[in-house]
FINU-892616 format. One record per residue (C-alpha): residue number from 1; residue in one letter; x, y, z. Coordinates in nm, 4 decimals. Layout:
<pts>
PT   resi   resn       east      north         up
PT    NUM      A          X          Y          Z
...
</pts>
This chain:
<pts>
PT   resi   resn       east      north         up
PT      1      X     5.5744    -0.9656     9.9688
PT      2      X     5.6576    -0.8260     9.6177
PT      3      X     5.4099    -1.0879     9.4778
PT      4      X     5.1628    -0.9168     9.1547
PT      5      X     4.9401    -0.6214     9.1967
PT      6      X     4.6336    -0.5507     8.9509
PT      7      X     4.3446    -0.3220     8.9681
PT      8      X     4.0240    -0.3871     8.8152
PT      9      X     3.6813    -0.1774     8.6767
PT     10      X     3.3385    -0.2650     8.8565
PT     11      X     3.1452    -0.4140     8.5586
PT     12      X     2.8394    -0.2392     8.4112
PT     13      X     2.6134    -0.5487     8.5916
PT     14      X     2.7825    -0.4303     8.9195
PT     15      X     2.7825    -0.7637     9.0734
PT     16      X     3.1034    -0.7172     9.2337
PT     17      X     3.0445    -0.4390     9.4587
PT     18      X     3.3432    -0.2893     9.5060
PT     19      X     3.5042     0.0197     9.4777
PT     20      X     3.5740     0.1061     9.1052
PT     21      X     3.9191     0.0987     9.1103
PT     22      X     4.0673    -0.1294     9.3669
PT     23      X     4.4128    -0.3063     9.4159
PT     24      X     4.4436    -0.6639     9.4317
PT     25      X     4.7607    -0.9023     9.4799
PT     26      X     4.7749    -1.2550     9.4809
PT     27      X     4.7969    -1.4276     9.8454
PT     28      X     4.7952    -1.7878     9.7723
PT     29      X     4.6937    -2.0267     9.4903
PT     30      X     4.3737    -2.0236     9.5594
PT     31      X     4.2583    -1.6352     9.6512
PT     32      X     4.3747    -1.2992     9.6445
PT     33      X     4.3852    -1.0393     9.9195
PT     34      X     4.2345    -0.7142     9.8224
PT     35      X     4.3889    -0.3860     9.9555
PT     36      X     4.1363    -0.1761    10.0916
PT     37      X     4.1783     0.1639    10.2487
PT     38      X     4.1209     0.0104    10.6108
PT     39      X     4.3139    -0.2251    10.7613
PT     40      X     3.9914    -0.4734    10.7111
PT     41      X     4.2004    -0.7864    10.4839
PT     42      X     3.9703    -0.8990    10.2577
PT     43      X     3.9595    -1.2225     9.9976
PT     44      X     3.8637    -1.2773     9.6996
PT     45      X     3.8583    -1.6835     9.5690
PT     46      X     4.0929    -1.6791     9.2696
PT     47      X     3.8655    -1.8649     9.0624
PT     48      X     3.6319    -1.5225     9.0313
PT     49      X     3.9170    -1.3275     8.9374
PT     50      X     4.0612    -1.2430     8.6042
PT     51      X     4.4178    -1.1340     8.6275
PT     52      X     4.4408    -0.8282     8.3883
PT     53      X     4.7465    -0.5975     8.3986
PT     54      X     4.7493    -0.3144     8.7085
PT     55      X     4.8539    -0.0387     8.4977
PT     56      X     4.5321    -0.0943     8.2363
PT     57      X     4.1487     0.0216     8.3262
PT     58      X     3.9987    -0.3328     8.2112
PT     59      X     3.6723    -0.4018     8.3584
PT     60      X     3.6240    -0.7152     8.5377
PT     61      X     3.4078    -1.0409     8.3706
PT     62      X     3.1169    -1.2065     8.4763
PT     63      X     3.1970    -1.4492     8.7185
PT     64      X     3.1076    -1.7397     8.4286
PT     65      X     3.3861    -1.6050     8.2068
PT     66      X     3.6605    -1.5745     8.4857
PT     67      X     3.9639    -1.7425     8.4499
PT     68      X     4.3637    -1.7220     8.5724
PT     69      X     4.5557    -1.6948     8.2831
PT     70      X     4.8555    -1.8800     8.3942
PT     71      X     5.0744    -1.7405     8.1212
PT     72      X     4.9870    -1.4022     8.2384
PT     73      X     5.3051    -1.1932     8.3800
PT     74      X     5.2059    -0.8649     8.5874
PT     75      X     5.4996    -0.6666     8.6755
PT     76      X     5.5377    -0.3966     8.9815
PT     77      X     5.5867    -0.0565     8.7163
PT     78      X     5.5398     0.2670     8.9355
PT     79      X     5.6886     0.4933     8.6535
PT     80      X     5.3706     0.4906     8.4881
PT     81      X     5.1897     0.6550     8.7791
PT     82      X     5.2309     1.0212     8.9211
PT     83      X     5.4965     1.1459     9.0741
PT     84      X     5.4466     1.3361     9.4136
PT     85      X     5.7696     1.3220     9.5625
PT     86      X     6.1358     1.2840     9.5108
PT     87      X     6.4918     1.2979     9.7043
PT     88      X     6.7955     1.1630     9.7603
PT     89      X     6.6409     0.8340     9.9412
PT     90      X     6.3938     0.7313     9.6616
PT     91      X     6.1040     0.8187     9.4381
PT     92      X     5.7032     0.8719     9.5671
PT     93      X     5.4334     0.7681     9.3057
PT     94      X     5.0603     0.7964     9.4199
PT     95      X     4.8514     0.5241     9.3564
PT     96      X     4.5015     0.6019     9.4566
PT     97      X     4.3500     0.8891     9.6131
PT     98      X     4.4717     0.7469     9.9530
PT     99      X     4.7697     0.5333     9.8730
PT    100      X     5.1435     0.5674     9.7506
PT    101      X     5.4054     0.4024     9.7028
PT    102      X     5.7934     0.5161     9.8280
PT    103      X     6.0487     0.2978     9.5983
PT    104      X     6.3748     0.3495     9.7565
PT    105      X     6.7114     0.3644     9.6243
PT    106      X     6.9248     0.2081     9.8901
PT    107      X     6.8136    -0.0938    10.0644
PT    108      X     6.9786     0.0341    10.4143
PT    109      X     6.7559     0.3374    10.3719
PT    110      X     6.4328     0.0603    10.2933
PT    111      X     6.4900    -0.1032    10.5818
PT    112      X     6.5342     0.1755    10.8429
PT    113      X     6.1961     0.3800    10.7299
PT    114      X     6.0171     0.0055    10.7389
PT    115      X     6.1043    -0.0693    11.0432
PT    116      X     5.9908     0.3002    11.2405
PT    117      X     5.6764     0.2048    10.9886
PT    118      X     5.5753    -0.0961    11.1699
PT    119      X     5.7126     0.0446    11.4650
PT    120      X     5.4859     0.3253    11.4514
PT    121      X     5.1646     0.1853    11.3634
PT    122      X     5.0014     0.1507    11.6639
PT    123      X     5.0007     0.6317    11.6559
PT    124      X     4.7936     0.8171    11.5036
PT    125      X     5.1197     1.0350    11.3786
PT    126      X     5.2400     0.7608    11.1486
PT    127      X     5.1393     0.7133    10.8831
PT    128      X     4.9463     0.3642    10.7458
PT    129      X     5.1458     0.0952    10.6350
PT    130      X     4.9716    -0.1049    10.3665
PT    131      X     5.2530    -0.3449    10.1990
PT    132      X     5.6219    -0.3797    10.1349
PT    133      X     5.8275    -0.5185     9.8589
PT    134      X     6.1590    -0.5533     9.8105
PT    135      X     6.2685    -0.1966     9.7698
PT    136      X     5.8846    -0.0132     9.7818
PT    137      X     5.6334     0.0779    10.0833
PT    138      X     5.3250     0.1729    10.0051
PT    139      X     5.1686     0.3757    10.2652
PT    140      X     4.8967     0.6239    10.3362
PT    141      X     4.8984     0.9068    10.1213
PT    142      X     4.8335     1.2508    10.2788
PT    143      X     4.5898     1.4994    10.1808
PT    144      X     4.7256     1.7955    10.2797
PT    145      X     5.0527     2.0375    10.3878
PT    146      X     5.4086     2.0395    10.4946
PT    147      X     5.4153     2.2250    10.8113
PT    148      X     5.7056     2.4377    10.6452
PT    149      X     5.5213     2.5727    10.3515
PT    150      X     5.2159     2.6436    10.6229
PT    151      X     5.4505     2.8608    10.8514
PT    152      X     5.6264     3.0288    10.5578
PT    153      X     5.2770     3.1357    10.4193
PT    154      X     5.1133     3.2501    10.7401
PT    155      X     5.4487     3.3564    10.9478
PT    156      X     5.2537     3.2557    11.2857
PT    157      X     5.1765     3.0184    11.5441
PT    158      X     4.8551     2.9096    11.7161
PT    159      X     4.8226     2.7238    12.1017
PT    160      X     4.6296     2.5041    11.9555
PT    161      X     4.9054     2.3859    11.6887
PT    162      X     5.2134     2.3866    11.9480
PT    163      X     4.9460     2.1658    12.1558
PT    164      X     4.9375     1.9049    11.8767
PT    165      X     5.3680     1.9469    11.8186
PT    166      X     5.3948     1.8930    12.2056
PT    167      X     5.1596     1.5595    12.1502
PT    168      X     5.3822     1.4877    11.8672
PT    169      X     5.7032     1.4476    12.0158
PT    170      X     5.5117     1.2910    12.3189
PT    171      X     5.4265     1.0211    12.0765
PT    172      X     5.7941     0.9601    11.9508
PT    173      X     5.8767     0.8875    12.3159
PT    174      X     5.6249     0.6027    12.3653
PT    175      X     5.7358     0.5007    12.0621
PT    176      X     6.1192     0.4867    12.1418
PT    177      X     6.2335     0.6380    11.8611
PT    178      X     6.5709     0.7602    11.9726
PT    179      X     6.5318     1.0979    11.7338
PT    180      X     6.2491     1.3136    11.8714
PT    181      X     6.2685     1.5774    11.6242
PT    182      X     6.2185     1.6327    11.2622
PT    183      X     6.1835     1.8800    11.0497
PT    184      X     5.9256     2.1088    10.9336
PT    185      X     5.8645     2.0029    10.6190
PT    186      X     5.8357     1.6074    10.7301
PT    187      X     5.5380     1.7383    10.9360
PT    188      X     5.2139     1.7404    10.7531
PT    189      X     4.8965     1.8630    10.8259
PT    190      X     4.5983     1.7051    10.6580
PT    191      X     4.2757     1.8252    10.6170
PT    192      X     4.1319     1.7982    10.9704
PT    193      X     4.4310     1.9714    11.1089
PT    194      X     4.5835     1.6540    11.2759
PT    195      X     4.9703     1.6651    11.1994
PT    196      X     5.1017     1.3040    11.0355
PT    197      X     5.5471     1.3027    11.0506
PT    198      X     5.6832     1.1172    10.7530
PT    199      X     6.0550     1.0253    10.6546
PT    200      X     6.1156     0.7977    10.9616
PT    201      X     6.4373     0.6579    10.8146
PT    202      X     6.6589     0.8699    11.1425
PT    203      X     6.4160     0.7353    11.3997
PT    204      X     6.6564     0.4566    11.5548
PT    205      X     6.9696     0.6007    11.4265
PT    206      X     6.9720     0.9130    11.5859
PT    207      X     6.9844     1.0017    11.9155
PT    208      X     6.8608     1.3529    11.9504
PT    209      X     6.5940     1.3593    12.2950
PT    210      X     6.5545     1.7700    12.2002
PT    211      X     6.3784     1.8741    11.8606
PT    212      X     6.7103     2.0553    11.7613
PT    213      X     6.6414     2.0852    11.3708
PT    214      X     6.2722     2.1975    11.4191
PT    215      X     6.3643     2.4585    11.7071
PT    216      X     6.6406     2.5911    11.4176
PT    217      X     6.4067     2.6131    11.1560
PT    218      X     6.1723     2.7725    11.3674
PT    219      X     6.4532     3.0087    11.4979
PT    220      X     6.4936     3.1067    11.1015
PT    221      X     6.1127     3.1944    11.0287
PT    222      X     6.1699     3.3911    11.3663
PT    223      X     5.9120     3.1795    11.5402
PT    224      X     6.1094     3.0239    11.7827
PT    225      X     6.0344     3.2915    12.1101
PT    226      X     5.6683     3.2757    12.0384
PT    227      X     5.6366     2.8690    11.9861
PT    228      X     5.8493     2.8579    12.3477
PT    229      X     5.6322     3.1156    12.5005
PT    230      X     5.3652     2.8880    12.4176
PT    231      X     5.5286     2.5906    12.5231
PT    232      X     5.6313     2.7121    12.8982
PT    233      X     5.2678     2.8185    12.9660
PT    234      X     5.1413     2.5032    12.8228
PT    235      X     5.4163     2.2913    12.9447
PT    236      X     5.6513     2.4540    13.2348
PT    237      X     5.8511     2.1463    13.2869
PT    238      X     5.9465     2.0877    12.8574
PT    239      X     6.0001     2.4762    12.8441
PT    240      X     6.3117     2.4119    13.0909
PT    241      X     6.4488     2.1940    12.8963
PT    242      X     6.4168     2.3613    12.5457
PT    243      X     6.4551     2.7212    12.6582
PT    244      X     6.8589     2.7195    12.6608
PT    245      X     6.7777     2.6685    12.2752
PT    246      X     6.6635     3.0358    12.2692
PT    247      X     6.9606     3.1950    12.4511
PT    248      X     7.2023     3.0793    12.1996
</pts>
């Protein structure tokens, strides 16, 4: 991991057939993986590939002109792309239309979101882990809206949505993460309405089996009575254990 990344223009002859802009890093001396936007790994022989900067839109040559220039140095620069997100953990920069990368500023904080990353990938609530470096992830980028901003602009709650939170924290169970709760705005909803959770870094650290910080949140927008009403006709036996939440 942390080995070069490049991107490269289709030429005008299109005899490469690939998306226009597409990442590549190097796997081995001999080809290169490319990073798709499925989890399909794909190779391309090294001797058809012209190493050219990542940063720079420089089309790709005919496969007769192709060459690795060994003197060539390509070095891992996020600064240069957008920023979509910063905090106290690290910086987001998007990448592609469905990629970004999280570059963290403590390695303890790396490690912990990595792991519930990996951990998670087998849910459809986790994001998609692409790669890794020494201090980066990139990931799935979502299309789409923090659950916070969502309730703040519409002030109400559907069946249908506290359906899809239930399934949520159903899925951090089989998962084991030891925190089953988040908060609102590390719930996203993209745009076909399935909700993704992000900023795992808690998820083995802290032990929390009731969504405490999303039923206070909730409690503040003064949507806590009617998510629970929803949740004890949808789910009698969760309501029990949550509704001692609302007589506080």
């Amino acid at each position: 991991m942390g080995k070069p990344y490049f991107h490269y223009l289709s030429d005008n002859n299109g005899d490469y057939r690939l998306p226009k802009a597409t990442f590549f890093k190097r796997y081995d001396k001999k080809k290169y993986q490319l990073l798709s936007d499925n989890n399909n790994a794909q190779f391309i022989s090294a001797n058809r590939v012209k190493k050219v900067h990542f940063l720079k839109d420089k089309p790709f040559e005919h496969s007769s002109q192709v060459s690795i220039r060994k003197k060539e140095n390509v070095f891992m620069d996020f600064k240069r792309y957008k920023v979509i997100g910063q905090g106290k953990d690290g910086v987001i920069y998007q990448l592609t239309p469905n990629r970004c990368v999280k570059v963290f500023f403590k390695e303890e904080t790396y490690k912990k979101e990595l792991k519930a990353l990996q951990v998670g990938q087998s849910s459809s609530i986790i994001t998609r882990l692409y790669d890794y470096g020494s201090n980066y992830i990139v990931m799935e980028y979502i299309k789409g809206i923090s659950l916070a901003k969502y309730l703040k602009k519409n002030r109400y709650l559907t069946k249908s949505l506290v359906i899809q939170l239930i399934n949520l924290f159903d899925e951090l169970q089989k998962l084991k993460f030891s925190r089953q709760d988040t908060e609102l705005r590390h719930i996203l909803i993209n745009e076909q309405g399935n909700l993704k959770v992000i900023d795992l870094k808690r998820a083995f650290t802290s032990n929390r089996p009731i969504p405490i910080k999303l039923l206070t949140e909730l409690k503040e927008l003064k949507l806590v009575k009617e998510f629970l009403s929803y949740v004890k006709d949808i789910r009698p036996s969760l309501y029990q254990k949550w509704r001692k939440f609302d007589e506080k």
